[in-house]
N, C-alpha and C positions, 0 to 999 in steps of 0.2 A: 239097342246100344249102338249109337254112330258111329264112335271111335273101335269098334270093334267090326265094323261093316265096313266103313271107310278102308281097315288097317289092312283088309283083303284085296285092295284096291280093283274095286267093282269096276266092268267095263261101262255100264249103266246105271242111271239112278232115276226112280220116279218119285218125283217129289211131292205127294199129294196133300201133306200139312198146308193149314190154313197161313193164308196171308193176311188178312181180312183186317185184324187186330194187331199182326205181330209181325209187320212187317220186315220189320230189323234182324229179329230173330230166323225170317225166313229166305231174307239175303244172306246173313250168316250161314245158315246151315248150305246154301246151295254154294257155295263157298268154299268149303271147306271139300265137297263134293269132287266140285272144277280141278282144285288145287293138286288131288289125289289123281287127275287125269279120266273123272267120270265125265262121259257125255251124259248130262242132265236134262230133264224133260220135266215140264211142272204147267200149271195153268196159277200159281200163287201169287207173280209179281205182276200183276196190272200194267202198270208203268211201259213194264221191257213186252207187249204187245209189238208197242213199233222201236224197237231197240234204237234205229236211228235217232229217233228225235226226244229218246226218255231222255230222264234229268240225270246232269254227270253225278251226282250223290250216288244214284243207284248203277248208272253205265260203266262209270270206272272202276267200283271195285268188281262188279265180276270181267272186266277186259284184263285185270291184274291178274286174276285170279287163273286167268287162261295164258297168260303169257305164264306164271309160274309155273304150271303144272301140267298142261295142253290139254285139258279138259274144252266140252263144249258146252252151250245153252240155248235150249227151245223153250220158249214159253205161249201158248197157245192158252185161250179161255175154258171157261169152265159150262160157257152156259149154250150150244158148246163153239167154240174157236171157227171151226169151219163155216160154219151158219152165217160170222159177220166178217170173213175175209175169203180162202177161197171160192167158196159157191157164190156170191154174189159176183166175183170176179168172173167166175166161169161162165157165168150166165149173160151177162153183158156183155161178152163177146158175141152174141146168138141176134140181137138188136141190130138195124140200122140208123137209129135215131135213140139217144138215150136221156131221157130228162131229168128220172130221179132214181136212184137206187136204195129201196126199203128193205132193211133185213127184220122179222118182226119173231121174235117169242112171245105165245101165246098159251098159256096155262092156267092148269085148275092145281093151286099150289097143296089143295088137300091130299095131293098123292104125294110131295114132296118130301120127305122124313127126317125133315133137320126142323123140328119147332122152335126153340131158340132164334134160328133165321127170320122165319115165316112168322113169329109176334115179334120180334122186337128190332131186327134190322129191318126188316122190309113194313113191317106197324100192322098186319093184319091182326083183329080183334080188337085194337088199342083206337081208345078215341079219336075223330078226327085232324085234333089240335096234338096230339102227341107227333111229336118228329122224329121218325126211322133215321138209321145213319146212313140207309141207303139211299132215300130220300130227299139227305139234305142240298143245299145248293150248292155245285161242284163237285158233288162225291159222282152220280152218275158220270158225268165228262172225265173223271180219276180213273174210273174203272173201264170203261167202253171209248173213250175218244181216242187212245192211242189206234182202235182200230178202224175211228173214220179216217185220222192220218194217214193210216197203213193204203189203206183203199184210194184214199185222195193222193198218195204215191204213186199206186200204182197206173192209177188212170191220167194220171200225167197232167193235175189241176192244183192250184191254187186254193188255198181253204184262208177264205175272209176271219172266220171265228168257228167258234164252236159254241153251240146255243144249248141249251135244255127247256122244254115244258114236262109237265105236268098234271095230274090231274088222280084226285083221290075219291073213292065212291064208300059210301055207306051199304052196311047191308040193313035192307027193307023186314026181313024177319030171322029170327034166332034159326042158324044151322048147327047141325053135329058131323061132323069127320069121323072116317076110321080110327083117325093116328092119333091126332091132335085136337079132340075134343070138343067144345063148346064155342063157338064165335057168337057174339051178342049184338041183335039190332040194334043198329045206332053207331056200332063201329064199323074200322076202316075194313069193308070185305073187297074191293077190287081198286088198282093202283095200275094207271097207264103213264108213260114216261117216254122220252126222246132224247134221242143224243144227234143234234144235227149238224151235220156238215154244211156251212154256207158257203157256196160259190157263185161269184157275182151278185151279193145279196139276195142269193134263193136257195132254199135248204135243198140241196143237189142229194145227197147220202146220209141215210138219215137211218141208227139205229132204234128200232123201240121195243119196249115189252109193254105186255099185255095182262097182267097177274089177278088172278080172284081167287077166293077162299071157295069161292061158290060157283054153281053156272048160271043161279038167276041172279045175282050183284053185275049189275054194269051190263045187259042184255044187250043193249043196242050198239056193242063196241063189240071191232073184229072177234070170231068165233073160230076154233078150230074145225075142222068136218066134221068131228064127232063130238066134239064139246070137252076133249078132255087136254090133248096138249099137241102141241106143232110147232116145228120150225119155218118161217115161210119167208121166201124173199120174193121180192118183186116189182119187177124193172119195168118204169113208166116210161114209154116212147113208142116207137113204132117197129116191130107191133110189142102189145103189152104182154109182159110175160109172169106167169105168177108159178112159183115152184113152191108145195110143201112137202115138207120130209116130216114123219112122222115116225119115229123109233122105239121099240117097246122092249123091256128086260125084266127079267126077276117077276114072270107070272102076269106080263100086261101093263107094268109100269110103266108111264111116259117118264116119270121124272129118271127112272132108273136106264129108262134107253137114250137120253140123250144126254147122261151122264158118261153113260159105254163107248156112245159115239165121241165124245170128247177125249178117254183114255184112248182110243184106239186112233185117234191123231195122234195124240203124241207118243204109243208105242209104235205104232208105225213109224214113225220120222227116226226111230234109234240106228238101227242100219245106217241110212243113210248117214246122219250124223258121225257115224261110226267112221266111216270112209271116209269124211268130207277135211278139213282142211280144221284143228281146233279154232274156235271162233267163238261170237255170241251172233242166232241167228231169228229169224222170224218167218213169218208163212207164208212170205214171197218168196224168201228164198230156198225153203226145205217142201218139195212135192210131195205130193198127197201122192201116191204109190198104189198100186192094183196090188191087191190080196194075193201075192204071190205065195204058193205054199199052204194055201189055207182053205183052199177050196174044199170043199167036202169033206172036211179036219173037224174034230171037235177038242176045246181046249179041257184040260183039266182043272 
């Protein structure tokens, strides 16, 4: 019941409902949140990644909503946030020569437990001529370009455009999954994608995934170490530096650890939030925090 959560006037709110579909419904409810005076935290609005430069449809009414009520907002990603804003920032600081900065997800989506997602947004199973809505042209740049903007912010550059490729792979023979069942030769088992930043006509920052239903579809495209999932960023110049995070939850899950890794951005950021000034903010400006208090703690 929100109205009955809300009516306690919460110092916090995590907002984990889907935006995907319902966007409206989920600037509403973060809304209503602010109003109450909750510091809010969410990965659900795409858009407000780089809050500076979203569209005034979505900017204004939560900047209303914080002058009414002093509430605040963090919105960081899902897949997860740090992977394509702080850590690539932090690591190109480490370079003296910086040419291209690649942030890459790379997954075996059979451990993932959202099917729904995994056939019908993102198309794996479904013929090749069927079109995911993740897939289609402009949604990638919808969901992930606010954070080449954020980065091309922060490094103090100019972004010509924002481009997308593509590229969709069949699977060679019939697999079975734990979760999710039967994928059929012939459909879409592995989907590679980019979201590039161009500067001076050169894709400078460039996000991509890497996604298969399987680990023999699409072999000869980047691999994790163990073949099952990783986050990796990796900064071309001198000298080259290649970082992968690897996070496991819930019995060895990759998909469940770097889902963990993503709420614990944004529970982490609540503190601070808390103290900081109400606002609407992003991951330039809310620090990534040391585990203060948590050290050798276990949560309930």
């Amino acid at each position: 019941d929100i109205t009955a959560v809300l009516a306690g006037r919460p110092r916090a709110v995590v907002y984990a409902a889907s935006g995907d579909i319902r966007p409206d419904d989920a600037l509403a409810d973060i809304g209503r949140a602010i109003r109450v005076g909750a510091v809010v935290v969410t990965p659900s609005l795409y858009p407000l990644y780089d809050q500076r430069n979203a569209p005034p449809e979505l900017r204004d009414p939560v900047l209303a909503a914080v002058a009414e009520g002093g509430g605040s907002l963090f919105v960081s990603g899902v897949d997860p946030g740090w992977g394509n804003d702080v850590l690539p920032l932090l690591v190109s600081g480490l370079g003296t020569e910086v040419d291209v900065i690649r942030c890459q997800e790379i997954f075996d989506y059979s451990t993932y437990e959202q099917e729904d997602s995994v056939r019908h947004l993102i198309g794996m199973g479904h013929p090749l001529d069927y079109q995911p809505l993740m897939l289609a042209e402009s949604v990638p740049t919808m969901v992930w370009g606010g954070q080449i903007r954020l980065m091309a912010r922060a490094l103090g550059v100019e972004l010509d455009e924002i481009r997308e490729t593509l590229d969709r792979r069949a699977l060679e023979t019939t697999v079975l999954t734990r979760t999710m069942g039967e994928f059929a030769a012939g459909t879409q088992g592995a989907v590679r994608f980019e979201v590039q930043g161009i500067v001076a006509g050169e894709p400078r920052i460039v996000i991509e995934h890497i996604t298969r239903i399987h680990p023999s579809c699409a072999p000869d495209w980047p691999t994790p170490p163990d073949g099952v999932g990783a986050h990796r960023v990796v900064i071309e110049g001198r000298p080259r530096i290649e970082v992968t995070v690897e996070a496991s939850d819930e019995g060895e899950n990759r998909s469940a650890g770097g889902n963990a890794t993503a709420v614990g951005r944004l529970v982490s950021a609540i503190d601070w939030l808390v103290d900081a000034k109400p606002g609407l903010y992003d991951a330039l400006d809310v620090p990534l925090r040391p585990a203060v208090g948590r050290l050798g703690r276990r949560t309930t």
